[in-house]
C-alpha positions as CSV (number, residue, x, y, z in Angstrom):
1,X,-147.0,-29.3,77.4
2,X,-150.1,-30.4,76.0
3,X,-151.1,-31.8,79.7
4,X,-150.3,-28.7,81.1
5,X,-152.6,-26.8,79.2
6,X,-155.3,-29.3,79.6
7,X,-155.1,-29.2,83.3
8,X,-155.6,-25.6,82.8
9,X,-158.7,-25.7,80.7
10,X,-159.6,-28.5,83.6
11,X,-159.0,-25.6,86.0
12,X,-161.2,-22.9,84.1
13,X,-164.1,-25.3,84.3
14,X,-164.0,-26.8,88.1
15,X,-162.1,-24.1,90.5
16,X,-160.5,-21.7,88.9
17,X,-160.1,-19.0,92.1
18,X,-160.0,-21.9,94.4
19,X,-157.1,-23.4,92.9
20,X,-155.1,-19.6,92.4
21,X,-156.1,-18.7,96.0
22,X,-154.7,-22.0,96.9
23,X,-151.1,-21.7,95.1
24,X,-150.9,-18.0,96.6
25,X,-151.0,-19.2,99.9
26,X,-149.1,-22.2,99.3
27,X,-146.1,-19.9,97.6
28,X,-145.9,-18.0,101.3
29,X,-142.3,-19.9,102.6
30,X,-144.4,-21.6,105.6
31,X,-145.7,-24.7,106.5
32,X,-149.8,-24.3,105.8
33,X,-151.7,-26.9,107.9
34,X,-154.7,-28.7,106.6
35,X,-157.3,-27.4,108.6
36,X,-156.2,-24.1,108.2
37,X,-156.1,-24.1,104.2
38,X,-159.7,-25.8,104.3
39,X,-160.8,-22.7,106.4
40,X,-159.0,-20.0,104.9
41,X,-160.7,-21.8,101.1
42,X,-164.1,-22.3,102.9
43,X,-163.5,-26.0,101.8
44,X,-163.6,-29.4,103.3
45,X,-160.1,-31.1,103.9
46,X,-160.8,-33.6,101.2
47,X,-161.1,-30.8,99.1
48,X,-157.4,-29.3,99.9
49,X,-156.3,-32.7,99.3
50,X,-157.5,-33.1,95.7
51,X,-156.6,-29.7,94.7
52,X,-152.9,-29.9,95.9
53,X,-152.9,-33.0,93.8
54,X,-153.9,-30.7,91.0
55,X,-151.3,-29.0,91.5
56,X,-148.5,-31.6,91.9
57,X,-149.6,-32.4,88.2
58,X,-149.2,-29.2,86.7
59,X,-145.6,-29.0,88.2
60,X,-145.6,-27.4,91.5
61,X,-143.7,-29.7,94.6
62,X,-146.1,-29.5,97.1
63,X,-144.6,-31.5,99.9
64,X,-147.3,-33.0,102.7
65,X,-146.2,-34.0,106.5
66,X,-148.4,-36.2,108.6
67,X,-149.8,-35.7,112.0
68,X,-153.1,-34.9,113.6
69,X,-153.5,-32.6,111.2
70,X,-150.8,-33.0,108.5
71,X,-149.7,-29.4,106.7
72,X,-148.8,-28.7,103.5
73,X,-145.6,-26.3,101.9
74,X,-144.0,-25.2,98.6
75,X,-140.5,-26.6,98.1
76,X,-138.3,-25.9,95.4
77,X,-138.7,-28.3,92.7
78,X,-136.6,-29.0,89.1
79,X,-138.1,-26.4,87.5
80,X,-139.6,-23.1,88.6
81,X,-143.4,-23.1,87.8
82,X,-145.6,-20.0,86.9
83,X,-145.7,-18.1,89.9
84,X,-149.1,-15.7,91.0
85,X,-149.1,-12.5,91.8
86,X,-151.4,-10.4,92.6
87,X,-151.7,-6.2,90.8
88,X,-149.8,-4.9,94.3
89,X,-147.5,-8.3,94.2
90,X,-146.5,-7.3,90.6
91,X,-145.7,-3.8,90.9
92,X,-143.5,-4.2,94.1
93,X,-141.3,-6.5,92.0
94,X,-141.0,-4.7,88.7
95,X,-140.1,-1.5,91.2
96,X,-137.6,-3.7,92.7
97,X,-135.9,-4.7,90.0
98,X,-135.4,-1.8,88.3
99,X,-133.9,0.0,91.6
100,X,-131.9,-3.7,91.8
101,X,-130.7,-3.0,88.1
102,X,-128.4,-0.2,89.7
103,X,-128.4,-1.3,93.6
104,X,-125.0,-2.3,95.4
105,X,-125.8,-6.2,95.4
106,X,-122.9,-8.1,93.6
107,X,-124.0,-9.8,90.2
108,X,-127.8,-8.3,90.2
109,X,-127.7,-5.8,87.5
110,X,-127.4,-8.1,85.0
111,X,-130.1,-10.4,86.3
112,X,-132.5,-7.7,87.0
113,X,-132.7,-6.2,83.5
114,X,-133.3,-10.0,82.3
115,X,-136.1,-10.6,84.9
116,X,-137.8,-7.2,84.3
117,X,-137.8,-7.5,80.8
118,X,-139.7,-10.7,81.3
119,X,-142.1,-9.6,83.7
120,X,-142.8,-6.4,82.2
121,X,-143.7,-8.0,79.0
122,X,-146.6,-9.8,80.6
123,X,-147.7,-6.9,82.9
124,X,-151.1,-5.6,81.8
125,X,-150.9,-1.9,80.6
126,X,-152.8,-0.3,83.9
127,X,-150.1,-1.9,85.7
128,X,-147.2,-0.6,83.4
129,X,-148.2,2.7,83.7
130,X,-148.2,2.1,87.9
131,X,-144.7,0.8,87.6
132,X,-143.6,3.8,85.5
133,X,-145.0,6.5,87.1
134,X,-144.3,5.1,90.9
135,X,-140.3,4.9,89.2
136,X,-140.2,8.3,87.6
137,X,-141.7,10.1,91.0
138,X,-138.6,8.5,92.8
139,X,-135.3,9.6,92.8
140,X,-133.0,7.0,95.1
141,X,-129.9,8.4,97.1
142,X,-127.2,6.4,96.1
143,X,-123.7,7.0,95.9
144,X,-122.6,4.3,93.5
145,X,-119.7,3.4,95.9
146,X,-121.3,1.5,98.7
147,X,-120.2,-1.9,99.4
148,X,-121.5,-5.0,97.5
149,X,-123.2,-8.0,98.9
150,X,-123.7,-11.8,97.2
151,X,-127.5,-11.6,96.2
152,X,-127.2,-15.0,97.9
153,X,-126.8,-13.6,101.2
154,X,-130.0,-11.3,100.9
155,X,-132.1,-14.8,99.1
156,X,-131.0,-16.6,102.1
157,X,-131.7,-13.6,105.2
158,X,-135.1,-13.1,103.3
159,X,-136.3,-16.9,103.5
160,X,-135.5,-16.7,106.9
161,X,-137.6,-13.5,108.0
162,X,-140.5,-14.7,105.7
163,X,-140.3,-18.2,107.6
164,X,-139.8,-17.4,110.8
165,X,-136.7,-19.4,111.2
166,X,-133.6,-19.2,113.4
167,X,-130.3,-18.0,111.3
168,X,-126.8,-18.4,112.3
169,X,-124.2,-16.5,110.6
170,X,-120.2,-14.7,111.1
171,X,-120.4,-11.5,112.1
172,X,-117.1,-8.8,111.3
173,X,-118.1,-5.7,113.5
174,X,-116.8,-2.0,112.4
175,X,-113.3,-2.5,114.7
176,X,-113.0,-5.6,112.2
177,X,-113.5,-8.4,115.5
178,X,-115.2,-11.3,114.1
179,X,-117.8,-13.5,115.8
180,X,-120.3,-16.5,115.5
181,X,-124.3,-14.7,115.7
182,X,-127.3,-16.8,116.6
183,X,-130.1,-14.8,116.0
184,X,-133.9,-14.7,115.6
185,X,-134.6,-12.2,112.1
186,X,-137.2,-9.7,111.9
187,X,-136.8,-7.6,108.6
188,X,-134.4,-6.6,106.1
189,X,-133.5,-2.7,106.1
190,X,-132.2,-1.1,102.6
191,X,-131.0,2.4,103.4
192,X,-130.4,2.7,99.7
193,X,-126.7,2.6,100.1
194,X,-125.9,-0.2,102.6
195,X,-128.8,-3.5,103.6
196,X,-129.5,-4.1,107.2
197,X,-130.7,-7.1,109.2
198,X,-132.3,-5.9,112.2
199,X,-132.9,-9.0,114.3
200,X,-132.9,-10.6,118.1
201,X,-129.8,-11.6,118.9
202,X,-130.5,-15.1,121.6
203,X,-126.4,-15.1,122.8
204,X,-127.0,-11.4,123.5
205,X,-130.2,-11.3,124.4
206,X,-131.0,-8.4,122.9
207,X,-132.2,-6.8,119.6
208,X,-129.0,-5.6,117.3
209,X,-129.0,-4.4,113.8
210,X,-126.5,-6.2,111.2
211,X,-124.5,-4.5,108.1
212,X,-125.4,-7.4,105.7
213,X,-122.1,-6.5,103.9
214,X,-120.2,-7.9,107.3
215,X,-122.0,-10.6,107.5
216,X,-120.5,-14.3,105.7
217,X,-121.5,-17.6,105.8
218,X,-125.5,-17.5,106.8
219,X,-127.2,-20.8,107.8
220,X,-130.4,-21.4,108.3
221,X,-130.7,-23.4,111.8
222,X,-134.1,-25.1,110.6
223,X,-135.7,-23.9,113.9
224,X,-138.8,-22.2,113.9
225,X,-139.5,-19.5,116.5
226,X,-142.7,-17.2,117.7
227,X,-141.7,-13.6,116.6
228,X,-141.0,-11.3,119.2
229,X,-142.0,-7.6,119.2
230,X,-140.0,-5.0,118.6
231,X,-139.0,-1.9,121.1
232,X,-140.3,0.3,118.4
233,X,-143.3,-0.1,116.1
234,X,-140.9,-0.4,112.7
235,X,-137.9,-1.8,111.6
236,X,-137.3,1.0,109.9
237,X,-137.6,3.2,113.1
238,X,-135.5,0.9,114.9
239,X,-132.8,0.9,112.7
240,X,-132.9,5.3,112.7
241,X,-132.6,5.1,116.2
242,X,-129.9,2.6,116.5
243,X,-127.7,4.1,113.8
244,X,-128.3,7.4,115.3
245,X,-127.7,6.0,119.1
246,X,-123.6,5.1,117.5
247,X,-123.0,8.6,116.6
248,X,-121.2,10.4,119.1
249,X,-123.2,12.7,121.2
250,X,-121.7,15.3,124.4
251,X,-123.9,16.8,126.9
252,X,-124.0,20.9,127.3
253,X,-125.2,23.4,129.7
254,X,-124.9,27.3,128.8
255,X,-126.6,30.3,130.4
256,X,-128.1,33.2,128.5
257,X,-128.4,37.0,130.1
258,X,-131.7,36.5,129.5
259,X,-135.3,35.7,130.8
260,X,-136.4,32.0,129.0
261,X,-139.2,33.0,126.8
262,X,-137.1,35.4,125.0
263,X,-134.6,32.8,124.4
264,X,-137.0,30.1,123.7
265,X,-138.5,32.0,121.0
266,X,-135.1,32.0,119.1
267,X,-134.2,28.7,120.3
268,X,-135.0,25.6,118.4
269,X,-137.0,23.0,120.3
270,X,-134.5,20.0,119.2
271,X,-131.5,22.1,121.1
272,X,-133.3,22.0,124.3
273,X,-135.9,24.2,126.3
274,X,-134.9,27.1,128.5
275,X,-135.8,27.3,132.0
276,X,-135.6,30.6,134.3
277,X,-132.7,30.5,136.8
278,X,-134.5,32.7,138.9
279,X,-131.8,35.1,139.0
280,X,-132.7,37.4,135.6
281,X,-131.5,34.6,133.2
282,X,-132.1,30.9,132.4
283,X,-130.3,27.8,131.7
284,X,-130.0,25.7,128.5
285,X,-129.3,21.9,128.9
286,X,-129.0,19.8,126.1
287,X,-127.8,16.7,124.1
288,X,-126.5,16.9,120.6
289,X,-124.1,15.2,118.1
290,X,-123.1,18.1,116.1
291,X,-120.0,20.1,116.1
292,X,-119.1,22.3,118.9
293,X,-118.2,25.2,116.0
294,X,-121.8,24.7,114.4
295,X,-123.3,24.9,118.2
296,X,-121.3,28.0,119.0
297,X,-122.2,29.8,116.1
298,X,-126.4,28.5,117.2
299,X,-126.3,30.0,120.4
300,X,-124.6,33.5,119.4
301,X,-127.6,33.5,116.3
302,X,-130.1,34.0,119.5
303,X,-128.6,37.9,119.9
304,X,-128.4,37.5,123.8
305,X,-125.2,37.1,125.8
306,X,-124.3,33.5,127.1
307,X,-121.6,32.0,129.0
308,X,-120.7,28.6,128.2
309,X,-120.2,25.9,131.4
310,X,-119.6,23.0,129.6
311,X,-118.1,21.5,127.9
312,X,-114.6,23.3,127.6
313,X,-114.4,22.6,123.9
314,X,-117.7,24.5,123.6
315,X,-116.6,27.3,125.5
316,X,-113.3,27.1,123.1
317,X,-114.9,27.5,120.0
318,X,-117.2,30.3,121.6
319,X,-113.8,32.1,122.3
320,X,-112.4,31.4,119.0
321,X,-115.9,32.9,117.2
322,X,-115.7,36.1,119.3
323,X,-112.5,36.7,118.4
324,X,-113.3,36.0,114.7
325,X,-115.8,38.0,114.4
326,X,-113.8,40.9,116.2
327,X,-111.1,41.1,113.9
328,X,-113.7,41.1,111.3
329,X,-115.5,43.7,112.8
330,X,-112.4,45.8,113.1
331,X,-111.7,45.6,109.2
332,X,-114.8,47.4,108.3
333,X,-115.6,49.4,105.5
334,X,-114.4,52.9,105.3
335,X,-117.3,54.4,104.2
336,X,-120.1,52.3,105.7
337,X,-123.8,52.7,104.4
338,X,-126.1,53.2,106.7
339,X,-129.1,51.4,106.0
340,X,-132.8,52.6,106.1
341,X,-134.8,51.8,109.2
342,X,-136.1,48.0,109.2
343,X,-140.1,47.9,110.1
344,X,-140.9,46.4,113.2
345,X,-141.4,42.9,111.7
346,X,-138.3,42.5,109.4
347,X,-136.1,43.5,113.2
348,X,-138.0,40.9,114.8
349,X,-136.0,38.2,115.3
350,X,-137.1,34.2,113.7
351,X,-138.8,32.1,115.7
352,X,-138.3,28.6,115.9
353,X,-141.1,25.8,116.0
């Protein structure tokens, strides 16, 4: 112990922010080559040399390759060293675990209220304060009943996208077929409930998104590839659109008695956009994943008469909500009220963005 703290007074004196610049880059899961870490330190290589030396002796397993230019990484040693963070480093973590200390991942509640109460006892106040203010602004939406996944799994996905490296794994898709996936990660997706690799699939050739809970067995190949880009700019974007591409969508077509501007101003823009027929009315031609009964019920909200050509469940339920609302208008009140005239703008029907 006592070494330790000498090289540390050692460090003070010589290189202090050198060395700490040095041991962040070094702790990013990649292979660092010599003549980059001299350039990214401003440093001659001689120089990277002596300090990862320095660092050997206080404990960290800095392993060196040869070559032309030789490299430099971080392996995991006997003992876990003091890790660096930096203020943005430290918060993300403390965040994390307290959102881990109630997450869906098998066996982490327990280890996450260990590890905060660690880290949060060193945390400077400013930073404290940060954590607790960023956690009590936040309100996750969790059910509590999602599915649980080793924390292994998620240790062993994450090395893999921070590396760059090729990950083999077995696959059990919703229909509960299972399969052998070669694939190239990009990012890890939390949706709060469920995790999500979103990654390039080589046998398919072709991005897919993985449920980490189906996924078993994941192997790191050892092969490093070039990251590829994805369709859209985000993981996160990616992953809306592909869980939103499964849900099961049907095409209609309906035709209002009724020129299109009317109806587009009491039309939503996501349901579609009117066009004139040229015969008095227009046509409305969409694509949508929510029930025909719900969609019904939409198009009669516009006030204008419609006919339904597709699909015949559609035109179904729009049967079925005339005839409702028939039989309810046929059991009115006996004495109705008659209400006072509305103003010109409370009769004025909503209109949509």
């Amino acid at each position: 112990m006592s070494h330790i703290y000498g090289m540390l007074v050692r460090m003070t004196t010589d290189t202090p922010a050198r060395l700490l610049k040095l041991l962040s880059l070094l702790q990013t899961p990649r292979e660092w080559p010599g003549g980059e870490l001299a350039g990214r330190l401003g440093v001659s290589r001689r120089t990277v040399r002596r300090d990862v030396d320095r660092l050997r002796e206080l404990g960290y397993p800095v392993q060196a390759t040869k070559g032309a230019d030789g490299g430099y990484r971080l392996v995991a040693g006997k003992a876990m060293p003091p890790l660096v963070l930096d203020d943005e480093e430290a918060v993300a973590i403390a965040v994390g675990l307290r959102a881990g200390a109630g997450h869906a991942v098998e066996g982490v509640e327990e280890a996450s209220v260990r590890a905060l109460a660690k880290l949060e006892q060193v945390l400077p106040s400013r930073l404290r304060h940060r954590v607790s203010a960023l956690q009590a602004a936040t309100t996750p939406l969790t059910s509590g009943d999602g599915p649980t996944i080793a924390p292994e799994t998620l240790t062993v996905m994450a090395s893999t996208v921070a590396g760059h490296e090729r990950l083999r794994f077995a696959y059990r898709d919703k229909d509960g077929s299972a399969s052998r996936r070669l694939t190239e990660p990009h990012r890890l997706v939390s949706t709060g409930r469920r995790w999500y690799l979103v990654a390039y699939d080589l046998d398919r050739a072709d991005w897919r998104t993985f449920r980490v809970d189906r996924v078993s067995e994941p192997f790191p190949t050892g092969v490093r590839f070039a990251p590829r880009e994805l369709p859209t700019g985000s993981a996160a974007e990616y992953l809306r659109r592909s869980i939103h591409h499964r849900q099961e969508t049907y095409a209609f077509e309906v035709r209002f008695a009724a020129p299109a501007d009317q109806v587009r101003a009491r039309t939503p823009r996501w349901l579609g956009t009117p066009e004139d027929d040229g015969d008095g009315g227009c046509l409305l031609q969409g694509t949508t994943g929510d029930p025909v009964e719900w969609l019904a019920v939409r198009l009669a909200m516009t006030g204008y008469e419609f006919t339904v050509r597709g699909p015949a469940a559609l035109a179904e339920s729009a049967r079925e909500l005339g005839a409702r609302l028939t039989r309810a208008g046929d059991a009115g009140p006996a004495e109705p009220r008659v209400p006072s005239s509305p103003s010109a703008a409370e009769a004025a029907p909503p209109e949509f963005p």
